[in-house]
PDB file of N, CA, C and O in Angstrom:
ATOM      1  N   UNK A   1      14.849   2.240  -9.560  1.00  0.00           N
ATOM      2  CA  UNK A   1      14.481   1.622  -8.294  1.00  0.00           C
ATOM      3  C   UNK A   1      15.168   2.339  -7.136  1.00  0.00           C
ATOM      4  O   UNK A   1      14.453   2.523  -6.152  1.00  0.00           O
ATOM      5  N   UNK A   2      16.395   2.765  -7.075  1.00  0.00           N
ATOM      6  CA  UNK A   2      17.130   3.447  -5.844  1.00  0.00           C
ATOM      7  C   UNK A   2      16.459   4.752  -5.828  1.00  0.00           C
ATOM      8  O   UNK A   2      16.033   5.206  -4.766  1.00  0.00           O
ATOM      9  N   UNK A   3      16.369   5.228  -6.664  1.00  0.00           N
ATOM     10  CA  UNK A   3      15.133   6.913  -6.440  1.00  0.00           C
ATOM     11  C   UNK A   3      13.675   6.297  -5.640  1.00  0.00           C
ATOM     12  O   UNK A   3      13.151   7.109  -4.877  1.00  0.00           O
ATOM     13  N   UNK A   4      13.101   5.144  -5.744  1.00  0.00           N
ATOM     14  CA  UNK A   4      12.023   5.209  -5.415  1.00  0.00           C
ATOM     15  C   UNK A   4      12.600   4.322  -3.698  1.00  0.00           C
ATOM     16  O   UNK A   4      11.814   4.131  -2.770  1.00  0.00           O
ATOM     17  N   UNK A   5      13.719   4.017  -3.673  1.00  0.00           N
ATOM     18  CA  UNK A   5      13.865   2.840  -2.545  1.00  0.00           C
ATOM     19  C   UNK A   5      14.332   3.711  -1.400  1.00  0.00           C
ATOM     20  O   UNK A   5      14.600   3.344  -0.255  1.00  0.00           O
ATOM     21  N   UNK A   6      14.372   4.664  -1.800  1.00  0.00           N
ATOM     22  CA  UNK A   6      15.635   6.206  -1.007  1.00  0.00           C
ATOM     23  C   UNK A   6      14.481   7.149  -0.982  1.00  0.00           C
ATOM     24  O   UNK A   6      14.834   8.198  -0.442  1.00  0.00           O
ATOM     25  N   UNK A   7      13.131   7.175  -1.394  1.00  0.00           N
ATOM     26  CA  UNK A   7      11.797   8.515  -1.012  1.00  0.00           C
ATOM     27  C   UNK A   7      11.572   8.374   0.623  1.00  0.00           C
ATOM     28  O   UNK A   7      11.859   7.476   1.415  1.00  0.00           O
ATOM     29  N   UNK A   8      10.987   9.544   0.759  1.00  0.00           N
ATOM     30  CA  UNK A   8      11.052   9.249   2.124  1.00  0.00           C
ATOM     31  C   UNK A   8       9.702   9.138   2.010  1.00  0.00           C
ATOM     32  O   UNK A   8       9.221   9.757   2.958  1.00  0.00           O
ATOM     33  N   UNK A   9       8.860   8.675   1.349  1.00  0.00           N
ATOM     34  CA  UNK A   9       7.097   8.651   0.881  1.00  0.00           C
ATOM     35  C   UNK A   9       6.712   6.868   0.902  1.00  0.00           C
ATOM     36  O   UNK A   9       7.213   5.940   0.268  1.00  0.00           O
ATOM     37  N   UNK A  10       5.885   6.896   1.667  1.00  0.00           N
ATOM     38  CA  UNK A  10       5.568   5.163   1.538  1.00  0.00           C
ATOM     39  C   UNK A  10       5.115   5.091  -0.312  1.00  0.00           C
ATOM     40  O   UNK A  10       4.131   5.582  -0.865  1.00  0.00           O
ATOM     41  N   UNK A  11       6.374   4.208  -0.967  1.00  0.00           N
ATOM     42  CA  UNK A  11       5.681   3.585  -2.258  1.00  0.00           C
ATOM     43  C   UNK A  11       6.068   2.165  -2.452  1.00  0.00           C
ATOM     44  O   UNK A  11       7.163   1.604  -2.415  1.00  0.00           O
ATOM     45  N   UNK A  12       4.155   1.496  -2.798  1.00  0.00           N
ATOM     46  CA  UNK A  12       4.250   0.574  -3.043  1.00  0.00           C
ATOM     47  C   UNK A  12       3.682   0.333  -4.346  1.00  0.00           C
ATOM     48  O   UNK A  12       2.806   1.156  -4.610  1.00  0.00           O
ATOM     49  N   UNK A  13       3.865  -0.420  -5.140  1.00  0.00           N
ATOM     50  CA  UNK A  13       3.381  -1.160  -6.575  1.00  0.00           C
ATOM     51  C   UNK A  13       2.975  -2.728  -6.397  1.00  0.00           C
ATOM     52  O   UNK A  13       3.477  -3.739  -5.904  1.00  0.00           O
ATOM     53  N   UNK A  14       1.725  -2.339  -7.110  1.00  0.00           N
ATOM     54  CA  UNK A  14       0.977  -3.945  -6.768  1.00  0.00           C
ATOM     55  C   UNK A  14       0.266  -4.362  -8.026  1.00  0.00           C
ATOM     56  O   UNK A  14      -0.331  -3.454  -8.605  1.00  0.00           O
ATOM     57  N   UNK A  15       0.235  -5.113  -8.360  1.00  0.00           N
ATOM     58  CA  UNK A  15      -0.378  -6.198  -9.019  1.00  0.00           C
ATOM     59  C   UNK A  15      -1.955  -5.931  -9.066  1.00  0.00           C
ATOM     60  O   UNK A  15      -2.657  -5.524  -8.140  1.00  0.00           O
ATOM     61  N   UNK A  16      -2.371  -6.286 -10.476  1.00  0.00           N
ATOM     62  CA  UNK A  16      -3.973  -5.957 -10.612  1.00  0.00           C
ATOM     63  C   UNK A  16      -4.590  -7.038  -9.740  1.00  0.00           C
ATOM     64  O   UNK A  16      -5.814  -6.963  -9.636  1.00  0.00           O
ATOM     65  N   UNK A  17      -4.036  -7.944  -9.148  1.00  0.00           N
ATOM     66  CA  UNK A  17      -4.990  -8.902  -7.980  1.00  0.00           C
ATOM     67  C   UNK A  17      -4.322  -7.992  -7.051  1.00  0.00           C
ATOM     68  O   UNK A  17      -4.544  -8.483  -5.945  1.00  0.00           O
ATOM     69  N   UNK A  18      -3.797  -7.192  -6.936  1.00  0.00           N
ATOM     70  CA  UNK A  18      -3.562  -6.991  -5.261  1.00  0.00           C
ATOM     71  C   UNK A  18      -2.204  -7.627  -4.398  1.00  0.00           C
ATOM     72  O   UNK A  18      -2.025  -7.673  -3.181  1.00  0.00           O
ATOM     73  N   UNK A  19      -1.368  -8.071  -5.472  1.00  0.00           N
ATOM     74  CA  UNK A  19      -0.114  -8.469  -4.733  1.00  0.00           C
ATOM     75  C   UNK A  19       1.136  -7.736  -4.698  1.00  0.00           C
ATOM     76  O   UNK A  19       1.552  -7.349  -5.790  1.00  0.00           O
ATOM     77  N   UNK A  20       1.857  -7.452  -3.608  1.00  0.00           N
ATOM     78  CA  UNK A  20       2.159  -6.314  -3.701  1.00  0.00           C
ATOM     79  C   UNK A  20       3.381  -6.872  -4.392  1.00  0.00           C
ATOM     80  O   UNK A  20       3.725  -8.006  -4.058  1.00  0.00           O
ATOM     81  N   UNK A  21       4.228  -6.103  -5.496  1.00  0.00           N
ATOM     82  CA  UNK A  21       5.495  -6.465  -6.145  1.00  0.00           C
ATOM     83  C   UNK A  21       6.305  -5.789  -5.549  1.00  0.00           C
ATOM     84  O   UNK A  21       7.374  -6.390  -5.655  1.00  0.00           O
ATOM     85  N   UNK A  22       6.508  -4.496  -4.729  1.00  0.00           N
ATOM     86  CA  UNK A  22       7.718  -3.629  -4.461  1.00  0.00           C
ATOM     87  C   UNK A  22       6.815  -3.139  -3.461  1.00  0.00           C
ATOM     88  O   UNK A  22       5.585  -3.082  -3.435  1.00  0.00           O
ATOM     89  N   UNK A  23       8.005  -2.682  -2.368  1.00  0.00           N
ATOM     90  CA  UNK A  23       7.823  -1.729  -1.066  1.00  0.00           C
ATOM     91  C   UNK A  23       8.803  -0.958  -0.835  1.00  0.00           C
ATOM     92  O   UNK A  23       9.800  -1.654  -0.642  1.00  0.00           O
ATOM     93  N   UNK A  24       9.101   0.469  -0.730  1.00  0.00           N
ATOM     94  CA  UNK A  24      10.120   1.274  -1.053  1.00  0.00           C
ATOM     95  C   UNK A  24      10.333   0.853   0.683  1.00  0.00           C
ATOM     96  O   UNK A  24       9.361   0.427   1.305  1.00  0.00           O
ATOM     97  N   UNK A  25      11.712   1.025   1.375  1.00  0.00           N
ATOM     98  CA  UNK A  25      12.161   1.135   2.527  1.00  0.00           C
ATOM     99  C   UNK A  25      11.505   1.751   3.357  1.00  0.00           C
ATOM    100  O   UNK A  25      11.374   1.238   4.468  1.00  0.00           O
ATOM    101  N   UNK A  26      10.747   3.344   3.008  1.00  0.00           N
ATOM    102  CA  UNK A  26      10.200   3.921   4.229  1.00  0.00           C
ATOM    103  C   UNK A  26       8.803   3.447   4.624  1.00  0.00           C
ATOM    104  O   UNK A  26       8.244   3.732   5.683  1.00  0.00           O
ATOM    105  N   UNK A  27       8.205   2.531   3.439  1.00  0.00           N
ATOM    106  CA  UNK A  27       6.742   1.769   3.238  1.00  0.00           C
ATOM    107  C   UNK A  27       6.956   0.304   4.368  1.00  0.00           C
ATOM    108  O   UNK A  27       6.034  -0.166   5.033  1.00  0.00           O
ATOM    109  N   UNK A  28       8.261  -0.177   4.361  1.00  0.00           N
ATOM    110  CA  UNK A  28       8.679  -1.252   5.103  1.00  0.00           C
ATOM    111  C   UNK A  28       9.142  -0.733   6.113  1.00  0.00           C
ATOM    112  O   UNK A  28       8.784  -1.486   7.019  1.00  0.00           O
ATOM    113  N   UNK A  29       9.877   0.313   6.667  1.00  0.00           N
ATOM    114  CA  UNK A  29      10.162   0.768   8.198  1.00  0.00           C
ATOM    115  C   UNK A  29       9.027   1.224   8.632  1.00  0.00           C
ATOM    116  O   UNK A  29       8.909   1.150   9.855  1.00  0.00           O
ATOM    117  N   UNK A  30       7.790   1.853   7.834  1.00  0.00           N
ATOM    118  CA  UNK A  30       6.434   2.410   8.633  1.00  0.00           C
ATOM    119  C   UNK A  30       5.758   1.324   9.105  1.00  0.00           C
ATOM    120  O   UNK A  30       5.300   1.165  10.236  1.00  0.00           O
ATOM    121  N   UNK A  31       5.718   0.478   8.035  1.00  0.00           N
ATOM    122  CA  UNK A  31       4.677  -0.626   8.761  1.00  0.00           C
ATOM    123  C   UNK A  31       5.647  -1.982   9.181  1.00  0.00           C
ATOM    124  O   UNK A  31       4.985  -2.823   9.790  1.00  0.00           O
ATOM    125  N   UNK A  32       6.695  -2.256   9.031  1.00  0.00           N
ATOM    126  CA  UNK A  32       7.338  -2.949   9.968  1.00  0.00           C
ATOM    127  C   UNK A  32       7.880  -4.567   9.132  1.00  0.00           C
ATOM    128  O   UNK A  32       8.641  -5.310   9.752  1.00  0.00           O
ATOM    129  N   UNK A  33       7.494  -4.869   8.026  1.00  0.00           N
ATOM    130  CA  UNK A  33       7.350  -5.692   7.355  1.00  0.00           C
ATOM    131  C   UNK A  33       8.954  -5.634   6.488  1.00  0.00           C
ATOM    132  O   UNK A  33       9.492  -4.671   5.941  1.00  0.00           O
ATOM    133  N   UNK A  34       9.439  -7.110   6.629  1.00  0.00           N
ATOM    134  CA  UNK A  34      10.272  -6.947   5.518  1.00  0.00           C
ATOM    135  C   UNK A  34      10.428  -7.489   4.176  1.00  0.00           C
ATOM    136  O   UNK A  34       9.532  -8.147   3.648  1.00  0.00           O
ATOM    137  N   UNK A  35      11.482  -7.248   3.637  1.00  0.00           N
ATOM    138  CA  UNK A  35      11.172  -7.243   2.149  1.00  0.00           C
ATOM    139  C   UNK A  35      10.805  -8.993   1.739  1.00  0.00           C
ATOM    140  O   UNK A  35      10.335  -9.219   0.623  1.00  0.00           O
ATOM    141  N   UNK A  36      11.052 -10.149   2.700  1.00  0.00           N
ATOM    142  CA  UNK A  36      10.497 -11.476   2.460  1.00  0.00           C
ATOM    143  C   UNK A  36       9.290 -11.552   2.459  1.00  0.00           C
ATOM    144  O   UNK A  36       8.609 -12.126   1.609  1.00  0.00           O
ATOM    145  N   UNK A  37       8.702 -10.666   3.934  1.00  0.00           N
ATOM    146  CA  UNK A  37       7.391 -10.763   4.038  1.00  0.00           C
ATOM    147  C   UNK A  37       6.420 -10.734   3.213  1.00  0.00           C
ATOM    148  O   UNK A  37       5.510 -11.530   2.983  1.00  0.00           O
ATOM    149  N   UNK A  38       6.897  -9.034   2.487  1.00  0.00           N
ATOM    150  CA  UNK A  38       6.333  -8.263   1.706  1.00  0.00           C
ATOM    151  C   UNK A  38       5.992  -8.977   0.203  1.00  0.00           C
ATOM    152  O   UNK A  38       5.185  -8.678  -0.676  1.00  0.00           O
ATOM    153  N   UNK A  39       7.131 -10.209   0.349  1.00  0.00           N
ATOM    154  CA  UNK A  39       7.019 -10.595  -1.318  1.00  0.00           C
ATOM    155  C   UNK A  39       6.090 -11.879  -1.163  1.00  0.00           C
ATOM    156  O   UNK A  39       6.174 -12.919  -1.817  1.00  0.00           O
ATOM    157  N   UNK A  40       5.289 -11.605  -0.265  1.00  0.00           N
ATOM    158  CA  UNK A  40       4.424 -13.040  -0.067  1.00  0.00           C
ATOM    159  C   UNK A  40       2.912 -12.671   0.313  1.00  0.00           C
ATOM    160  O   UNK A  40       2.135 -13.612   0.470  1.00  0.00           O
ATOM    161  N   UNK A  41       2.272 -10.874   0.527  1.00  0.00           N
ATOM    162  CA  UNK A  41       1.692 -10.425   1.251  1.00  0.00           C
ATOM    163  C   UNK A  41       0.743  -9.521  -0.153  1.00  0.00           C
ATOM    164  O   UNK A  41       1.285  -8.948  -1.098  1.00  0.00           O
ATOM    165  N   UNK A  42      -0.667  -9.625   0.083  1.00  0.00           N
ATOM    166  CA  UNK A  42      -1.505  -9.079  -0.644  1.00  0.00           C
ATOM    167  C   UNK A  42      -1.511  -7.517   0.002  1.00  0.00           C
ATOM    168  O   UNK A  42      -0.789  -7.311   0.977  1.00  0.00           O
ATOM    169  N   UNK A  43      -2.333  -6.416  -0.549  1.00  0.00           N
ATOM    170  CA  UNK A  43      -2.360  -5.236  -0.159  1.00  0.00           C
ATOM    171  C   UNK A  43      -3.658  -5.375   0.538  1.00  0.00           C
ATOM    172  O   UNK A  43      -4.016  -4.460   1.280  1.00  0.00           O
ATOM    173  N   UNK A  44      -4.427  -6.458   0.372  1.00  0.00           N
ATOM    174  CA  UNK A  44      -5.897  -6.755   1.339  1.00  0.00           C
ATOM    175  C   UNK A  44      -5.195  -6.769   2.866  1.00  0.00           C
ATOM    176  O   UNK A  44      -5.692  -6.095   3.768  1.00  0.00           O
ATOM    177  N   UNK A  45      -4.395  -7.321   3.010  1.00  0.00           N
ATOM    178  CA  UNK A  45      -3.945  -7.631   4.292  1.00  0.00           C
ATOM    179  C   UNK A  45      -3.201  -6.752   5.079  1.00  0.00           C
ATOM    180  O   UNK A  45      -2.926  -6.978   6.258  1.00  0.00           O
ATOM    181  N   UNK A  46      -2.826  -5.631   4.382  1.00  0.00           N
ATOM    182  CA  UNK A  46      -2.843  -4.405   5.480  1.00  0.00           C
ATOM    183  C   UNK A  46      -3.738  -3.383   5.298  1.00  0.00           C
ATOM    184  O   UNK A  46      -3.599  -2.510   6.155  1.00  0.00           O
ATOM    185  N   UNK A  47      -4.767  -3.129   4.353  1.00  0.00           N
ATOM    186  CA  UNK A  47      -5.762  -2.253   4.483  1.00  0.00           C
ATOM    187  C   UNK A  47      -6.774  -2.247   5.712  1.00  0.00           C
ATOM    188  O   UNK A  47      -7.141  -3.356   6.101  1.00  0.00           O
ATOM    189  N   UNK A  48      -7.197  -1.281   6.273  1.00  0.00           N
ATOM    190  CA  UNK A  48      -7.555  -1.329   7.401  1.00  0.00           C
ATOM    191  C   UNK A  48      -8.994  -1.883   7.067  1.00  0.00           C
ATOM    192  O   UNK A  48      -9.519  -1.391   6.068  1.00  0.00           O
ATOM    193  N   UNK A  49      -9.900  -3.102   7.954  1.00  0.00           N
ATOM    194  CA  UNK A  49     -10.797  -3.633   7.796  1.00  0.00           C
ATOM    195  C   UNK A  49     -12.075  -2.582   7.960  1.00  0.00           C
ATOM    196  O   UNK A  49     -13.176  -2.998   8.321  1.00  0.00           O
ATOM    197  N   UNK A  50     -11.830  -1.196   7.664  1.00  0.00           N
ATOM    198  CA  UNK A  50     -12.966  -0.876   7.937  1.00  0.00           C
ATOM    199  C   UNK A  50     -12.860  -0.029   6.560  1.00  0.00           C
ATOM    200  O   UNK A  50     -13.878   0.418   6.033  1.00  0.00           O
ATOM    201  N   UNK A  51     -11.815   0.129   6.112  1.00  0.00           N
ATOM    202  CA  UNK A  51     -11.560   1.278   4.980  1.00  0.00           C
ATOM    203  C   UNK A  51     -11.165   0.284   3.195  1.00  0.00           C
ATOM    204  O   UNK A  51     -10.929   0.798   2.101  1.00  0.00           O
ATOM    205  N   UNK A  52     -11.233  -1.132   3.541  1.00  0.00           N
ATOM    206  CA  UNK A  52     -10.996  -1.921   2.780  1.00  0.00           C
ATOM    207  C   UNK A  52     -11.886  -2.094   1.475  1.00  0.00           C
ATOM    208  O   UNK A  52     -11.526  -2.481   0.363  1.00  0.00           O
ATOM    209  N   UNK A  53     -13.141  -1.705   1.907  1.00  0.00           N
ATOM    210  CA  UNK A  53     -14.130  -1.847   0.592  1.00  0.00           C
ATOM    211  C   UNK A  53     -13.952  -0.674  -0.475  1.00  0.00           C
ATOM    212  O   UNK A  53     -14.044  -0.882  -1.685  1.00  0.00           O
ATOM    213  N   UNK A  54     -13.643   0.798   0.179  1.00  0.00           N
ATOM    214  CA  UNK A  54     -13.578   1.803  -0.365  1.00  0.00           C
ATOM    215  C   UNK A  54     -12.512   1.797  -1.392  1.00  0.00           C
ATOM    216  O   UNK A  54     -12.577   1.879  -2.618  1.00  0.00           O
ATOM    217  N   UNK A  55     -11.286   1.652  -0.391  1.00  0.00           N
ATOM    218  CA  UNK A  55      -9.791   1.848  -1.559  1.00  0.00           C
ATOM    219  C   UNK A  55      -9.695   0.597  -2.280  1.00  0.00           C
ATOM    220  O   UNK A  55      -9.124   0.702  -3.366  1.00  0.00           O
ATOM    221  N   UNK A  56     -10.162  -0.729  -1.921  1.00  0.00           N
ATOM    222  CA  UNK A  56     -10.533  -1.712  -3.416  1.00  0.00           C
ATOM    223  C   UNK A  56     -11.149  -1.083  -4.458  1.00  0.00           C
ATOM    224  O   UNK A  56     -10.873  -0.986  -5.654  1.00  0.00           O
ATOM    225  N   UNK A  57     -12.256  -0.576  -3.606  1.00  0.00           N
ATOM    226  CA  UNK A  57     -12.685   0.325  -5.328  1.00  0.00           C
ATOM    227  C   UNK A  57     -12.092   0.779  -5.795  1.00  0.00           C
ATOM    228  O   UNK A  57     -12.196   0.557  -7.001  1.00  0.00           O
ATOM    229  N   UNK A  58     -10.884   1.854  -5.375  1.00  0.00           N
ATOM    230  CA  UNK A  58     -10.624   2.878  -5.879  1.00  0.00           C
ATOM    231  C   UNK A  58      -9.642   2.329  -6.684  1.00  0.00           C
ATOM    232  O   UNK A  58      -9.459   2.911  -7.753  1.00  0.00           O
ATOM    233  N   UNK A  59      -8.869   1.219  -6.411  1.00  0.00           N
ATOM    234  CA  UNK A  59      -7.835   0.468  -6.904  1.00  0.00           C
ATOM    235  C   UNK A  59      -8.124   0.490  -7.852  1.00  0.00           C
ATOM    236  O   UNK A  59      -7.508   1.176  -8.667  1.00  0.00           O
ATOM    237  N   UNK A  60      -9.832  -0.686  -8.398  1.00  0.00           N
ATOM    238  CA  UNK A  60      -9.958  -0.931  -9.135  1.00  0.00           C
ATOM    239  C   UNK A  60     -10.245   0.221 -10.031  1.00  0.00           C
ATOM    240  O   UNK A  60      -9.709   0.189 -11.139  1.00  0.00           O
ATOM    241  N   UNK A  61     -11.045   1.287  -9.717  1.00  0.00           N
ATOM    242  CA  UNK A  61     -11.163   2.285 -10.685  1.00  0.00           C
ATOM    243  C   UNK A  61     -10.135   2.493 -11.734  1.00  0.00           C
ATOM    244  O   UNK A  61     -10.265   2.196 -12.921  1.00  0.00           O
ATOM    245  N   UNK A  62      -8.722   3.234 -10.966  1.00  0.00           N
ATOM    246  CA  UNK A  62      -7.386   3.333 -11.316  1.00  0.00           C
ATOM    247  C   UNK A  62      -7.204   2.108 -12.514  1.00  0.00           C
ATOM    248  O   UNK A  62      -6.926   2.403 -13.677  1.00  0.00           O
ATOM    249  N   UNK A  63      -7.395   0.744 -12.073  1.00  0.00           N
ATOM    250  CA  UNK A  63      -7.146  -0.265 -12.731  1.00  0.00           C
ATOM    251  C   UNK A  63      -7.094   0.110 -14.072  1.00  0.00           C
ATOM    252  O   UNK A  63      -6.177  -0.007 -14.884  1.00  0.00           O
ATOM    253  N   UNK A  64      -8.424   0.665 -14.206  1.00  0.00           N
ATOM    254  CA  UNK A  64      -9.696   0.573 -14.902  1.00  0.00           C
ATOM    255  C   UNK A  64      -9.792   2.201 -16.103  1.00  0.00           C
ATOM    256  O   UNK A  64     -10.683   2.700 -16.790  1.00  0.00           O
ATOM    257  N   UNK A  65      -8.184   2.575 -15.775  1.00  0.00           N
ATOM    258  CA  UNK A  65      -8.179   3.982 -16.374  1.00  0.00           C
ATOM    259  C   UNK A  65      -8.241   5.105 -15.615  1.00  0.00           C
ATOM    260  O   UNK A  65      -7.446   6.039 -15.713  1.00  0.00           O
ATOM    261  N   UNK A  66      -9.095   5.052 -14.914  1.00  0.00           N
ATOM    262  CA  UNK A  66      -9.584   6.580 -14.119  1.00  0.00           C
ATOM    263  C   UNK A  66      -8.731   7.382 -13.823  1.00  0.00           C
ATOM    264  O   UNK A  66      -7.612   6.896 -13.987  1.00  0.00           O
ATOM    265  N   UNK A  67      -8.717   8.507 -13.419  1.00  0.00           N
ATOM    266  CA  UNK A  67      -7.944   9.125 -12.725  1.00  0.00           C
ATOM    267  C   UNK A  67      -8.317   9.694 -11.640  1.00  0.00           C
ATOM    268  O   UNK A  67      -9.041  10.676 -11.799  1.00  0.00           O
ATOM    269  N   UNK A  68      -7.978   9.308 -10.249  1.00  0.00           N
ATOM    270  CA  UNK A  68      -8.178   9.616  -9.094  1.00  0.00           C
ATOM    271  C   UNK A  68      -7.163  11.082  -8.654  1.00  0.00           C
ATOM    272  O   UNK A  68      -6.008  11.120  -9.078  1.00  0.00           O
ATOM    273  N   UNK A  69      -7.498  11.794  -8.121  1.00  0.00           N
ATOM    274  CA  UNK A  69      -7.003  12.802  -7.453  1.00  0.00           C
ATOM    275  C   UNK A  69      -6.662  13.034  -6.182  1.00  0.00           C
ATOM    276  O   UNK A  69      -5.741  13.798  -5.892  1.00  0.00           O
ATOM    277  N   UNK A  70      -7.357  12.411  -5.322  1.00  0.00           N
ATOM    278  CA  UNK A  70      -7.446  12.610  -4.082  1.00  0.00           C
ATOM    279  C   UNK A  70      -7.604  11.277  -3.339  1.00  0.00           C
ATOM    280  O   UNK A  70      -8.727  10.775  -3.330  1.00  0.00           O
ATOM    281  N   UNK A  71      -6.545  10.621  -2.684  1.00  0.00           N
ATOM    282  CA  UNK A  71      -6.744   9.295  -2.364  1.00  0.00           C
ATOM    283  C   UNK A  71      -6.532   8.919  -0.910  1.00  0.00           C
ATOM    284  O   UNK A  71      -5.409   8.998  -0.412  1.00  0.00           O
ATOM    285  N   UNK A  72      -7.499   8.545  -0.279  1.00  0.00           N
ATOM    286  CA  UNK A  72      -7.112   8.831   1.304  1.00  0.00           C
ATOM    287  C   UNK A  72      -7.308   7.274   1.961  1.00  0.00           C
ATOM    288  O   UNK A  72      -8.432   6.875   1.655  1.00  0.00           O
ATOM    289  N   UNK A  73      -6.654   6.389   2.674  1.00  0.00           N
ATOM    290  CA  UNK A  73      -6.720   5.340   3.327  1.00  0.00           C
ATOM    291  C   UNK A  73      -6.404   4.967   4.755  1.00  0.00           C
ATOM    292  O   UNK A  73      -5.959   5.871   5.463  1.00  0.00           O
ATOM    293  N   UNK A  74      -6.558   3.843   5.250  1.00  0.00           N
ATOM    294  CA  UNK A  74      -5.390   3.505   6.247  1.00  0.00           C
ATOM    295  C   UNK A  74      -5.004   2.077   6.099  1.00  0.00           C
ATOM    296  O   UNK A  74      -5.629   1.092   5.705  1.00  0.00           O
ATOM    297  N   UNK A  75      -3.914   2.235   6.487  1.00  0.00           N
ATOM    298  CA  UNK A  75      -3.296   0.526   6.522  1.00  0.00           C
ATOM    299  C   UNK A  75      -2.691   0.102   8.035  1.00  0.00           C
ATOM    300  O   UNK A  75      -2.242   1.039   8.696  1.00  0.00           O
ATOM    301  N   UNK A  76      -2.650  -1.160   8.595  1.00  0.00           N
ATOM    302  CA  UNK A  76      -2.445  -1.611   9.326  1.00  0.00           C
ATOM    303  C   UNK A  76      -0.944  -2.162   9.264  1.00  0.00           C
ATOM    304  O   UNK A  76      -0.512  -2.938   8.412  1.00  0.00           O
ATOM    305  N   UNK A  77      -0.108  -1.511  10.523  1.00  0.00           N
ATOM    306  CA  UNK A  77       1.232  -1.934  10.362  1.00  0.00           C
ATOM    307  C   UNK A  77       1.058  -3.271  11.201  1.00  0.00           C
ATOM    308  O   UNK A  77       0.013  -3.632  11.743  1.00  0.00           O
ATOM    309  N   UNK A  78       2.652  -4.143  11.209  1.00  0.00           N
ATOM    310  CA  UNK A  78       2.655  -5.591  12.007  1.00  0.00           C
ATOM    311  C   UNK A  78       2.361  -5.389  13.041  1.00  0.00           C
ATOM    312  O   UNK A  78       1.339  -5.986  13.379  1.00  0.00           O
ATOM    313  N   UNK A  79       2.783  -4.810  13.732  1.00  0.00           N
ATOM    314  CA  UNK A  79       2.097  -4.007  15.131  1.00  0.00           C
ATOM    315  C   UNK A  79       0.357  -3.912  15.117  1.00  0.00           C
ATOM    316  O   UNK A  79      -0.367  -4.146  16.084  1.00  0.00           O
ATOM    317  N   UNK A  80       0.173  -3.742  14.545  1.00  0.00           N
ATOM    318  CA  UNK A  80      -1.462  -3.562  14.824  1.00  0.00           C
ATOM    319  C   UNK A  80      -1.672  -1.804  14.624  1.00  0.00           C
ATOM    320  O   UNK A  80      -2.792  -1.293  14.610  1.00  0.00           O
ATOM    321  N   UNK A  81      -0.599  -1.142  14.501  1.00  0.00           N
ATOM    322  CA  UNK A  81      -0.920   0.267  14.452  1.00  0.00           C
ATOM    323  C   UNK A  81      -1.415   1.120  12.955  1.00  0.00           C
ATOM    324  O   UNK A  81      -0.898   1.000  11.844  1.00  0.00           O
ATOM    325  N   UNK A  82      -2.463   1.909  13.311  1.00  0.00           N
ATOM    326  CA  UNK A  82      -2.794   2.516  12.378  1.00  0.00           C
ATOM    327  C   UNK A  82      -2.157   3.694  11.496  1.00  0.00           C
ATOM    328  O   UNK A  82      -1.813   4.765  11.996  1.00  0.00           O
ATOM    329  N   UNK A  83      -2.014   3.335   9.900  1.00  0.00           N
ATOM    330  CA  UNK A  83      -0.963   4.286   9.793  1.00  0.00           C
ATOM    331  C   UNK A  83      -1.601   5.219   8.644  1.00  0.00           C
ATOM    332  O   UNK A  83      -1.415   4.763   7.516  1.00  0.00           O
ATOM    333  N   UNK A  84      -2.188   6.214   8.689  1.00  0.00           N
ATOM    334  CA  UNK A  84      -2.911   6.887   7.633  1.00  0.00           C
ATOM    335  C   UNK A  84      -2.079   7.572   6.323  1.00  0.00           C
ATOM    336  O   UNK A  84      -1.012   8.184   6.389  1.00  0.00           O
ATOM    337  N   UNK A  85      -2.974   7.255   4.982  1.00  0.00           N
ATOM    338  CA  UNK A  85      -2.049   8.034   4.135  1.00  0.00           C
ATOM    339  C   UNK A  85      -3.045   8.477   3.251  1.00  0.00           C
ATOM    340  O   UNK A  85      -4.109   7.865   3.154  1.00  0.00           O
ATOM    341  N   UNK A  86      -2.768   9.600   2.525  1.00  0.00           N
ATOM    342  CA  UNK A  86      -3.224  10.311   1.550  1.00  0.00           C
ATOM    343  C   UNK A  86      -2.214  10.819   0.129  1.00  0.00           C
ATOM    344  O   UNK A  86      -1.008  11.018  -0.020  1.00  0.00           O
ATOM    345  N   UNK A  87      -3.003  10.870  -0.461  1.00  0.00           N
ATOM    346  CA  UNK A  87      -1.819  11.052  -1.900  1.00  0.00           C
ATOM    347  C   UNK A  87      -2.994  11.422  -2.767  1.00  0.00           C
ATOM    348  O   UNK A  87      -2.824  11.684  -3.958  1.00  0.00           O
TER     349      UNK A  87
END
């Protein structure tokens, strides 16, 4: 957990519904949320409402075995600001 809490890479781990279990520090200083918040907060609720149908899929794909390569989103920090990521 301290290797992943100390990346300087937004990582989060979530739950096959979508709840998020862990937010590494730089995932919680980007989007502004803290670690109470975070333990009460689905990953629906910061995906950006326009990019939300896509990376559900893709979630679920992953779920589902796949292997994705190329994964591009945005999420919405508390602020309202848009914060793009790819992996």
């Amino acid at each position: 957990q301290d290797l992943f809490d100390n990346a300087n890479d937004l990582i989060q781990i979530i739950s096959l519904k979508g709840d998020i279990l862990f937010a590494n520090r730089a995932w919680q200083d980007k989007l502004g949320y803290s670690g109470a918040e975070i333990e009460k907060m689905n990953i629906r609720e910061i995906i950006h409402p326009q990019h939300l149908k896509s990376t559900l899929s893709k979630f679920n794909r992953i779920a589902n075995g796949e292997k994705i390569y190329k994964f591009q989103t945005v999420f919405r920090s508390k602020s309202g600001q848009d914060i793009y990521l790819a992996g």
